[in-house]
C-alpha positions in Angstrom: 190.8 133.9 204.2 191.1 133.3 200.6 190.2 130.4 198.5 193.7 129.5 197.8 194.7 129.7 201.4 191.6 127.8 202.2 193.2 125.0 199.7 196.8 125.5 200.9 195.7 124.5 204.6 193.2 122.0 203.3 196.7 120.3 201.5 199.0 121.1 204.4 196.5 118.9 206.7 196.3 116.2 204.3 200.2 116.0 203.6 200.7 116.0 207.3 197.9 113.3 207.6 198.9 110.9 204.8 202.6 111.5 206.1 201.4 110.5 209.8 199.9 107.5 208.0 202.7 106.2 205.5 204.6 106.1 208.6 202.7 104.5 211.1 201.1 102.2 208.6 204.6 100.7 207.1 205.4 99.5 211.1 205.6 95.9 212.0 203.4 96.6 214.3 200.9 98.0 211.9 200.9 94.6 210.1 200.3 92.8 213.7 197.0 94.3 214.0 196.1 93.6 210.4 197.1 90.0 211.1 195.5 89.2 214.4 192.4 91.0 212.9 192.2 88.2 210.0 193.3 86.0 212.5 190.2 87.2 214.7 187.9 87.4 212.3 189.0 83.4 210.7 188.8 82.3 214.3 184.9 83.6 214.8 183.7 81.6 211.5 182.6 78.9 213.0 180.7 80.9 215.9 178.9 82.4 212.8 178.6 79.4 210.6 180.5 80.9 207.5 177.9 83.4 207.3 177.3 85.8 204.2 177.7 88.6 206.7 181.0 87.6 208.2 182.2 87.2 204.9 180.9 90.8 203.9 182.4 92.2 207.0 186.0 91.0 206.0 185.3 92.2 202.8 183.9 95.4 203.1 186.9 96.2 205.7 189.6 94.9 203.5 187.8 96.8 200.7 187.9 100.5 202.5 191.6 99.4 203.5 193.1 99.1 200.2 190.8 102.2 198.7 192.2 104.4 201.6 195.8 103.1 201.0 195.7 103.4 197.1 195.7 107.2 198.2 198.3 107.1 200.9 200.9 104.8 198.3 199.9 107.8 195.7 200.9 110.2 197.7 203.8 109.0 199.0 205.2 108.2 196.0 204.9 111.2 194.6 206.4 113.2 197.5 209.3 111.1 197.4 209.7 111.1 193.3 209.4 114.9 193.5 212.2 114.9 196.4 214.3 112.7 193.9 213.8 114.8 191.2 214.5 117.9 193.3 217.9 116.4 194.3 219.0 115.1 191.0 218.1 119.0 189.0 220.4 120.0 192.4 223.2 117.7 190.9 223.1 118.3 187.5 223.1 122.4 188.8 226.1 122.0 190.4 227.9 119.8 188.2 230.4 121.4 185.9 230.2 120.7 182.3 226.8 119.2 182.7 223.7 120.3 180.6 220.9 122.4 182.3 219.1 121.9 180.1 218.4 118.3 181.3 216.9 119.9 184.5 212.9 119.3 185.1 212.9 117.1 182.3 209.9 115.0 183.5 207.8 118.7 182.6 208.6 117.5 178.7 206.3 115.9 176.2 207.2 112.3 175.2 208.4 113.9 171.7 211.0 115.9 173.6 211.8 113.1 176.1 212.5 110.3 173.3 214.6 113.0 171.0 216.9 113.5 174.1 216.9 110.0 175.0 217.8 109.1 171.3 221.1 111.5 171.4 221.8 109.5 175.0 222.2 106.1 173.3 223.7 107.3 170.3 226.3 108.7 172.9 226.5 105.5 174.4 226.0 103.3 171.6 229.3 105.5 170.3 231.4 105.3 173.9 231.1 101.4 173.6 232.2 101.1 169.8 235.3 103.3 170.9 236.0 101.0 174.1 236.1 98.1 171.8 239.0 99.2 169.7 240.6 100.4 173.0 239.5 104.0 173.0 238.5 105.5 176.4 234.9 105.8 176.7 234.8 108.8 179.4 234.2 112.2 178.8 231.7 114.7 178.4 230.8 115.8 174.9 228.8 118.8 174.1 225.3 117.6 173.7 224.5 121.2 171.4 227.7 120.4 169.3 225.8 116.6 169.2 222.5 117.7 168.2 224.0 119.5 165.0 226.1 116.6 164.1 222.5 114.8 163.7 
């Protein structure tokens, strides 16, 4: 087995894992157990006079909770915003008259990303002074033909 495989199954446990996880972990149920632990773990301070270790066991769990979740959120989030982004390329693919050049733009540098977004509000900036003095403001102008006009 070669290294890349060796990563590729390494991942494919991991996605299934943190998948697994997300799931279970955004459950009512899921929150039940964390409240009746805090709810456990209040009840027994007294039994342990407020000690500096039943603090530090609350603390060190809570602690290795949220570190563990940072990763699961992470994760999840990106799976989903790459979904998103999957779906919206598959719009703007099968949309006539729109640009394909707009697909994958999250890949660009912020240069490229603020020059495209610039030419979007001028369009719009331009669609709202035409609805003011009763234009229409639909259509689909030729962003290349835009681009020269700059």
């Amino acid at each position: 087995m070669s290294s890349h495989q060796r990563i590729s199954q390494h991942t494919d446990v991991f996605n299934h894992l943190a998948n697994a996880a997300s799931r279970s972990m955004g459950t009512a149920t899921a929150f039940a157990i964390a409240l009746a632990v805090v709810v456990t773990w209040a009840i027994t301070g007294p039994p342990f006079n407020y000690s500096d270790t039943w603090q530090l066991f609350i603390n060190t769990c809570t602690t290795i909770v949220t570190f563990l979740m940072v990763f699961l959120i992470q994760n999840t989030q990106n799976r989903d915003s790459g979904a998103i982004q999957l779906k919206l390329d598959e719009i703007i693919r099968a949309t006539k008259g729109a640009h394909n050049a707009l697909l994958d733009l999250e890949e660009l540098n912020q240069s490229d990303l603020d020059q495209i977004r610039a030419l979007y509000e001028r369009l719009a900036k331009e669609a709202r002074r035409d609805k003011k003095k009763g234009l229409g403001d639909t259509g689909t102008p030729d962003v290349a033909n835009e681009r020269k006009r700059r």
